[in-house]
C-alpha positions in Angstrom: -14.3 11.9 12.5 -10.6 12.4 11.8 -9.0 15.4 10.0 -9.6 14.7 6.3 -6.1 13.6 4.5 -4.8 15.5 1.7 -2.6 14.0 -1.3 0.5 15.7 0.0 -0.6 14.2 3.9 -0.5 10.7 1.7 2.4 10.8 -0.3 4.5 12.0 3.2 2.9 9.0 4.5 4.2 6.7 2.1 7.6 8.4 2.2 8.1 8.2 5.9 6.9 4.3 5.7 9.2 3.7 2.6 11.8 5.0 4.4 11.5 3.5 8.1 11.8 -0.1 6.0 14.2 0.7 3.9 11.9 0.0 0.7 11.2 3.3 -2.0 7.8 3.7 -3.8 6.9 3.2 -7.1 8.9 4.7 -10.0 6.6 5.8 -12.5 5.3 8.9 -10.9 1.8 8.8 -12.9 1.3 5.7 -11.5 2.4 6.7 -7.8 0.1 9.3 -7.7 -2.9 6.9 -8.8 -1.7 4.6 -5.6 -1.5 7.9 -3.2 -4.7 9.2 -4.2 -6.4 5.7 -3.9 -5.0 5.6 -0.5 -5.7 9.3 0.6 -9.7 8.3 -0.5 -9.3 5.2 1.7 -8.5 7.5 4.3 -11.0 9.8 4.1 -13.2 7.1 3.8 -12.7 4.7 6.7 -10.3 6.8 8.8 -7.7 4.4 8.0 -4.9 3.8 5.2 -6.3 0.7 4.0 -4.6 -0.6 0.5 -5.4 1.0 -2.3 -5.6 -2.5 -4.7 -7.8 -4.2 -2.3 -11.6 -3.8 -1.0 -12.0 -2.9 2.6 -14.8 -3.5 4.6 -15.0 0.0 6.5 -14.6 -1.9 9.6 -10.8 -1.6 11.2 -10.9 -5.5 13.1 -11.7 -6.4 9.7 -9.4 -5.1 7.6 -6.3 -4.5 9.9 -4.5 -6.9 8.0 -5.2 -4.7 4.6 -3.9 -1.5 6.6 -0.9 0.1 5.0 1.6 -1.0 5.2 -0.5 -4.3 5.1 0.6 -7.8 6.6 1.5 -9.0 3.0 3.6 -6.3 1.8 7.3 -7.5 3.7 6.5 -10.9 2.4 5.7 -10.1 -1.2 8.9 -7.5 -1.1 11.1 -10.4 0.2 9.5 -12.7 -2.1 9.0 -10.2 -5.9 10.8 -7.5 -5.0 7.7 -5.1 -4.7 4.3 -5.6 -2.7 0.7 -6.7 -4.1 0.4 -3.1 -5.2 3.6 -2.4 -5.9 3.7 1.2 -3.9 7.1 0.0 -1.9 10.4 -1.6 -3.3 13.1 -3.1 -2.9 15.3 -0.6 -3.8 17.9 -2.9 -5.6 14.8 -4.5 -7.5 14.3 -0.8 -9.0 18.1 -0.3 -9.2 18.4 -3.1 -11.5 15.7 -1.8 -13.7 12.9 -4.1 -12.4 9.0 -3.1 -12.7 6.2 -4.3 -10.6 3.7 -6.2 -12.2 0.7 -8.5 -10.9 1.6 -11.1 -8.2 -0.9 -13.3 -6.5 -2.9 -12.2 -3.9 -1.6 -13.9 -0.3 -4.7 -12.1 1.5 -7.3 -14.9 2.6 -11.1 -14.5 2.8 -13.1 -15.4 5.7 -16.8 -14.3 5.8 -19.1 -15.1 9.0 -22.6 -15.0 9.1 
């Protein structure tokens, strides 16, 4: 089992992957910190950042598309100015006093048998 993650591990996490693209994380703090914790429990959980708005499976193969930053998050950005959770942002989406709300879901679901 992997080291267990802390909040502050998280939020670093989030920062460095913010940064790297260019994108900053959500500005209401209180809502943030919801988002950080969700994904440090993820962590913890599965041994992977998996999104904290969307259920994992517990199985990597399965959700590696749901894996932080997920698959969908440059496209929503590009597309609403904020991914499916709204943790990363444009930054000139924020700048020009823009929230994230709810967005469709672009994530498809296949279940085998």
């Amino acid at each position: 089992m992997k080291k267990a993650k802390t909040f502050q591990d998280t939020l670093q996490f989030a920062q460095m992957v913010a940064s790297k693209h260019g994108w900053v994380l959500h500005p209401d703090k209180e809502f943030l910190d919801i988002l950080i914790e969700g994904l440090t429990i993820n962590y913890n959980r599965y041994g992977y950042y998996s999104c904290p708005c969307r259920d994992a499976d517990g199985i990597r193969d399965q959700d590696k598309d749901i894996i932080c930053p997920c698959d969908y998050c440059p496209p929503d950005i590009k597309e609403y100015g904020y991914c499916y959770c709204g943790l990363y942002n444009d930054p000139e989406f924020i700048k020009n006093g823009g929230m994230p709300k709810s967005i469709p879901e672009r994530r498809q679901y296949y279940f085998t048998k």
